[in-house]
C-alpha positions, -999 to +999 in steps of 0.1 A: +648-740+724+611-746+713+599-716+693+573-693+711+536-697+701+523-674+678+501-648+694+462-653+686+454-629+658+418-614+663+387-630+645+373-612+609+366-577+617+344-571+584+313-551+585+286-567+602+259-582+576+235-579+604+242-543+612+236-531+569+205-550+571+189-528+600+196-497+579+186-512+546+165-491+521+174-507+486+167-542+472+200-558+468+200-584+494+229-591+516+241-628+524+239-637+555+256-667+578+232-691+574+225-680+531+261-689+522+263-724+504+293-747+513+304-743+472+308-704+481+326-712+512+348-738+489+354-711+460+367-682+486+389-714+510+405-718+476+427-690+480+435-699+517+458-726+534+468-736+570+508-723+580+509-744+611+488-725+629+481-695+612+456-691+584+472-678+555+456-656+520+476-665+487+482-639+463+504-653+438+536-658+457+528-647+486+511-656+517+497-636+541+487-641+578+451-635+584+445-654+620+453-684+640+438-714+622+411-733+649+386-761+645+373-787+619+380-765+591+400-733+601+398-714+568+362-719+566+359-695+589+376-666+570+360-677+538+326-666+554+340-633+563+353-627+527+320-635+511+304-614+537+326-586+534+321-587+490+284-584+504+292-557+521+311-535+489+281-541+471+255-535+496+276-499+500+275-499+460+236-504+463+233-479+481+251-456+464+232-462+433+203-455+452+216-421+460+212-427+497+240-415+513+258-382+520+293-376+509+302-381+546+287-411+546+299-417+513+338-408+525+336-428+560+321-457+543+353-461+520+380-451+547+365-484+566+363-508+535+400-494+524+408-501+557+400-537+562+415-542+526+451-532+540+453-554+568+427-583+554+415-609+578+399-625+553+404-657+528+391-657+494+401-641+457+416-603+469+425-598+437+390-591+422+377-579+456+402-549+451+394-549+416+360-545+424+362-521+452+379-500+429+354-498+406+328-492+437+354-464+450+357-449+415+317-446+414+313-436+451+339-405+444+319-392+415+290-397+432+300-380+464+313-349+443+278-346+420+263-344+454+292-320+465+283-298+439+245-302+437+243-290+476+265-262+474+241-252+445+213-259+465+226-241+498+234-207+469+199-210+459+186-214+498+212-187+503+196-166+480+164-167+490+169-163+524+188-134+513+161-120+495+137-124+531+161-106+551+167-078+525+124-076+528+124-076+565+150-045+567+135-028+541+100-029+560+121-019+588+139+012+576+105+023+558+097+060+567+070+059+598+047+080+576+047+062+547+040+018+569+009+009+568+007-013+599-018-037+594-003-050+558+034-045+569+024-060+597+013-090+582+039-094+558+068-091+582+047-127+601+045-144+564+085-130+562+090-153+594+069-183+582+087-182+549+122-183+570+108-216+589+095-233+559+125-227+543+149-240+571+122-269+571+121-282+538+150-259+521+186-266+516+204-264+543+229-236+544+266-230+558+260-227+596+276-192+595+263-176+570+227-187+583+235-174+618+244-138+598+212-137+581+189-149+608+207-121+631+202-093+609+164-107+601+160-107+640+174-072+639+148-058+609+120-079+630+130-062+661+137-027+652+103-031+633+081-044+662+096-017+683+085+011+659+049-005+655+047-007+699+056+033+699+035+039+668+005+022+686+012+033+721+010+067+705-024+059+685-036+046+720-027+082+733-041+101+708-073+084+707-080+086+746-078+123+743-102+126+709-125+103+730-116+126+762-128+156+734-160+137+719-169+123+755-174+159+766-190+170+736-216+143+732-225+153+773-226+192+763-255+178+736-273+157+759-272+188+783-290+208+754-312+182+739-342+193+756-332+230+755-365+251+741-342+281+734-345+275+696-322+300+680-300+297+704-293+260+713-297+257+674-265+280+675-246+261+698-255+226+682-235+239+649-206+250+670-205+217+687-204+200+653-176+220+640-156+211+675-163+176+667-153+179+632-116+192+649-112+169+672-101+141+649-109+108+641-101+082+670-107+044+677-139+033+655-162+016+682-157+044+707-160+073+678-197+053+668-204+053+705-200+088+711-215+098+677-250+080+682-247+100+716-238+131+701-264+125+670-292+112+689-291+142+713-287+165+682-317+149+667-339+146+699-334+187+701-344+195+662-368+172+664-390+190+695-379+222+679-396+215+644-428+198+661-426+234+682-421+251+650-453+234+632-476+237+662-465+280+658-469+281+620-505+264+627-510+294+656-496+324+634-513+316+600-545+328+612-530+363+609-521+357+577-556+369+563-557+400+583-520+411+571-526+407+533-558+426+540-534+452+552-511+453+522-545+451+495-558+484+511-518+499+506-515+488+474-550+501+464-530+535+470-510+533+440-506+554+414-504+582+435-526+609+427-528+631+462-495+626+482-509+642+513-538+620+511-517+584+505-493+597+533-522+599+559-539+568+548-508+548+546-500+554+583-535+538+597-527+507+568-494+506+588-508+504+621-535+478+608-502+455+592-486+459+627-519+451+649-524+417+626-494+401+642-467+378+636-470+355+609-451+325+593-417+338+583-429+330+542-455+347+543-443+376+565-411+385+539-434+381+512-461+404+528-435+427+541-416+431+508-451+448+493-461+468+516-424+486+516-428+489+477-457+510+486-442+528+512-414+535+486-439+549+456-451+573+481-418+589+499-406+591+462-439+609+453-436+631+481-398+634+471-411+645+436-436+670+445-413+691+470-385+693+441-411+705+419-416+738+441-382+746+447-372+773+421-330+763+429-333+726+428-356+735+387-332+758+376-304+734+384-326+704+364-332+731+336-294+739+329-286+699+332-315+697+309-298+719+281-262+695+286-284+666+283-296+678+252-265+689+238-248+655+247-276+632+235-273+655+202-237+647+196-243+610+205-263+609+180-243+620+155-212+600+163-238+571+164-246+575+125-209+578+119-200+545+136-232+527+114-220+542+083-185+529+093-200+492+103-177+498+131-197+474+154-177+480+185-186+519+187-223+514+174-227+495+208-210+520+232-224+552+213-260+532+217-257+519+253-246+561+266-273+573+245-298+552+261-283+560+293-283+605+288-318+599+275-328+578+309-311+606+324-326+636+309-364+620+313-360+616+352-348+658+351-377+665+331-402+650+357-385+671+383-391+703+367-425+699+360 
């Protein structure tokens, strides 16, 4: 019976030269087809042979299938794929040096090189390609744990300060209304979300979960804060629609009186309209200026007509001025009094004259008016004096005060001397100050009774 044909086996399923090269970033060069010389190709066949029709790989003592042998030279073939496959372990070791893969890429890299080692389809010296893709696999394990570890670090650090962020943005959030300042909190909870970005940008990436935690409760804090500053300024809208309701209304009111000519009066009301404004409260800044150029320029419009007014009357009223203080010479040409009955009657006509003058500027009229009462004064007190003199009650009364006067001022006087001998400095001044007062006293009784 005529043995079966061997199945095909499939062709060299090393990694494709071609392929690396597309993704190449370091300088080690890769062989390709047409770069292999036919003394490589001889050196790798070496360890190859034709089993009827099967290509075979010597180790040693054995011989391994690797594919059905075809063509001019059938291990050539498989020769190529060897040397292209060592290309390949060292274009992987390349770029491990270069520190450009992950430790994914690192791992799945070696599962496939393993791989095709345990089932070879290749001819050439296996021994030192296993020798030397240990080596490579030793390396690319340290390597893949170093970055392990140096992005773990990296996503604690990131970690970290995304923690610190978040613990920001809820701190802003749970601040006492009283106590935000919107504006700057405002402002720092935006830069709190561009910080987040950048960092996701350019940062360390972190574990999936734990960055879905933070970014929820920094959503949350952003949230809950946004929402406090709409109420806060839906509230500040509120308020300052009714202080501008209030100043609206009061800067009308002053319009209303700025051409008023009811001095005292509208001058009156103007000061209770300023003390309304000053309770109403501050509001938004354009519409408080608004409303207070209003309010001011109405304000000044009115005081402005009402000192002109008050000018053009002090001009009118100071040509009295001369006929007054004529008034108050004559009056105090009275003094001292020497006839009572006489300064009574005259003072009356001087009093009629002061009245007839007229009004005068209110300066002059307090000053005027202030000596002409002093006058008035000396002569009721004159008149005062001279009907106590004639009443025989009112003299005896002043006589016996006299004689305690007397008697008082006597024993002040003693005490007084006492106190100087005694340098007692405290009593000299209180014994001095009664005795000057008895003695004030007593002279006052003494022009009574005469």
């Amino acid at each position: 019976m005529t043995p079966a044909k061997p199945r095909p086996m499939p062709r060299p399923q090393a990694p494709s030269p071609a392929i690396l090269a597309a993704h190449s970033t370091h300088p080690v060069r890769i062989p390709l087809a047409d770069d292999i010389s036919a003394e490589a190709i001889a050196s790798a066949s070496a360890f190859g042979a034709v089993d009827g029709d099967q290509v075979v790989v010597i180790e040693g003592e054995t011989r391994t299938p690797v594919g059905p042998a075809e063509g001019e030279k059938p291990i050539a073939a498989y020769a190529k794929a060897f040397i292209e496959f060592a290309a390949s372990v060292e274009r992987f070791h390349a770029r491990l040096v270069g520190a450009e893969l992950s430790p994914k890429d690192i791992d799945d890299a070696l599962a496939g090189l393993r791989s095709s080692l345990e089932t070879p389809v290749i001819v050439g010296n296996l021994a030192a390609l296993r020798a030397r893709f240990g080596i490579v696999e030793a390396e690319a394990k340290e390597v893949a744990d170093k970055v392990r570890a140096e992005r773990a670090a990296a996503r604690a650090v990131a970690a970290e300060a995304r923690e610190v962020l978040v613990a920001e943005a809820e701190k802003l959030a749970a601040k006492p209304l009283a106590q935000v300042h919107w504006k700057n909190d405002t402002a720092r909870m935006r830069e709190l979300l561009d910080e987040w970005k950048e960092a996701q940008r350019s940062g360390a990436r972190m574990a999936k979960e734990a960055e879905r935690e933070m970014w929820a409760r920094f959503t949350k804090a952003r949230s809950s804060f946004e929402k406090a500053r709409k109420v806060h300024f839906a509230q500040l809208d509120k308020e300052n629609a009714s202080v501008a309701g209030t100043k609206e209304d009061l800067a009308n009111r002053a319009e209303a009186l700025a051409t008023s000519t009811d001095w005292d009066g509208t001058a009156r009301q103007f000061k209770q309209l300023m003390d309304q404004w000053r309770l109403a409260g501050r509001g938004r800044k354009s519409t408080d200026d608004a409303l207070w150029a209003r309010f001011q320029g109405a304000q000044e419009a009115f005081f402005s007509t009402k000192r002109a007014a008050s000018e053009a009357e002090e001009e009118v009223l100071n040509a009295n001025v001369p006929a007054k203080e004529a008034a108050v010479k004559a009056a105090e040409a009275l003094l001292p009094i020497s006839d009572v009955r006489a300064a009574k009657k005259e003072i009356r006509a001087i009093q009629d004259r002061f009245e007839s003058a007229g009004e005068v500027p209110r300066g002059a009229a307090a000053s005027l008016s202030r000596r002409i009462a002093a006058v008035e004064k000396a002569i009721r007190d004159a008149d005062q004096a001279h009907w106590t003199s004639k009443n025989p009650e009112i003299e005896a009364r002043a006589t016996g005060a006299a004689a305690q006067l007397h008697s008082a001022i006597a024993d002040l006087e003693a005490k007084l001397e006492k106190a100087k001998a005694a340098k007692d400095a405290r009593k000299v001044k209180e014994f001095t100050e009664s005795l000057a007062a008895r003695k004030a006293w007593l002279k006052q009784i003494e022009a009574v009774a005469k």
